[in-house]
C-alpha positions in Angstrom: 18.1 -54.3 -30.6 15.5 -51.7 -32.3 16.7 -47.9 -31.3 14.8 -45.8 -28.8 11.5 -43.5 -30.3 12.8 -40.0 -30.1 10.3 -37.6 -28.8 9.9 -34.5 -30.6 10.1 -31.5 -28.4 8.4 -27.9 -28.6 9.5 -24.7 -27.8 7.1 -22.6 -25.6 7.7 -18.8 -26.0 7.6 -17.0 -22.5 7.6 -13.4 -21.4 9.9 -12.2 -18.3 9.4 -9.3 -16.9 11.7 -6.4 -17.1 14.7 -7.4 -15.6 15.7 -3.3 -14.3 12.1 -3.5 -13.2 12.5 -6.5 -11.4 15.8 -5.8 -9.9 14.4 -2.2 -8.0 11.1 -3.9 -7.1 14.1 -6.7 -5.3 16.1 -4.0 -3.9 12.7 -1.7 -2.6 12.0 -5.4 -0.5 15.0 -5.2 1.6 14.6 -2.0 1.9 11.1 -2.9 3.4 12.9 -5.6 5.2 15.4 -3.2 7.0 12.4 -0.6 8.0 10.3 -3.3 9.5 13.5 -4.6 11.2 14.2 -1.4 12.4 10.6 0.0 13.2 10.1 -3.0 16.0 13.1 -0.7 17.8 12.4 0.6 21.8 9.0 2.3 21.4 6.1 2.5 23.6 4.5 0.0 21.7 6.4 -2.7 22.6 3.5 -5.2 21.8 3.9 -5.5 18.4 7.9 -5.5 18.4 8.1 -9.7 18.3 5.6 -9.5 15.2 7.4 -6.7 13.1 10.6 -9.1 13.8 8.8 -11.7 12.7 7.6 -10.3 9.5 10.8 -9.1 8.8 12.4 -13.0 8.7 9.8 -14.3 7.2 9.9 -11.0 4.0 14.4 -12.2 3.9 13.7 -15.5 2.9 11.4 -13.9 -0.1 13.9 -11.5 -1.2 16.8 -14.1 -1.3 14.2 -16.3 -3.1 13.4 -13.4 -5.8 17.1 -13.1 -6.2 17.8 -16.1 -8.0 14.9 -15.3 -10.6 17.4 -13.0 -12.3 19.1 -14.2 -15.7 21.0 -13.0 -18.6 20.1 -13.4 -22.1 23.5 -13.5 -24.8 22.8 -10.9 -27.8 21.7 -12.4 -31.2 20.9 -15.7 -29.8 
């Protein structure tokens, strides 16, 4: 029986964004999260309180989802 064709694979370079960058522009989202959480509070504008909660689940779910973008890189590798 003849032995598989091995296929030659190529390495594509890519750039990630700062990862200290990355991290506050993460952590300034919850932030945003909280305050639009918390701005949907007893006002007289009690319209608009469902759709600030709703934005506010629907910005978690991006935040959590950002979180697992984060990795670390060993030196001289």
């Amino acid at each position: 029986m003849a032995a598989p064709q091995m296929k030659h694979t190529v390495e594509l370079e890519r750039h990630a964004l700062n990862g200290w960058a990355a991290l506050a522009l993460v952590v300034l989202w919850f932030i945003a999260v909280v305050a639009v959480f918390l701005s949907a509070g007893p006002n007289e504008d009690s319209v608009n309180e469902p759709v600030r909660v709703l934005y506010a689940l629907l910005m978690l779910p991006v935040g959590i989802f950002w979180c697992f973008g984060f990795f670390t890189l060993e030196p001289n590798a």
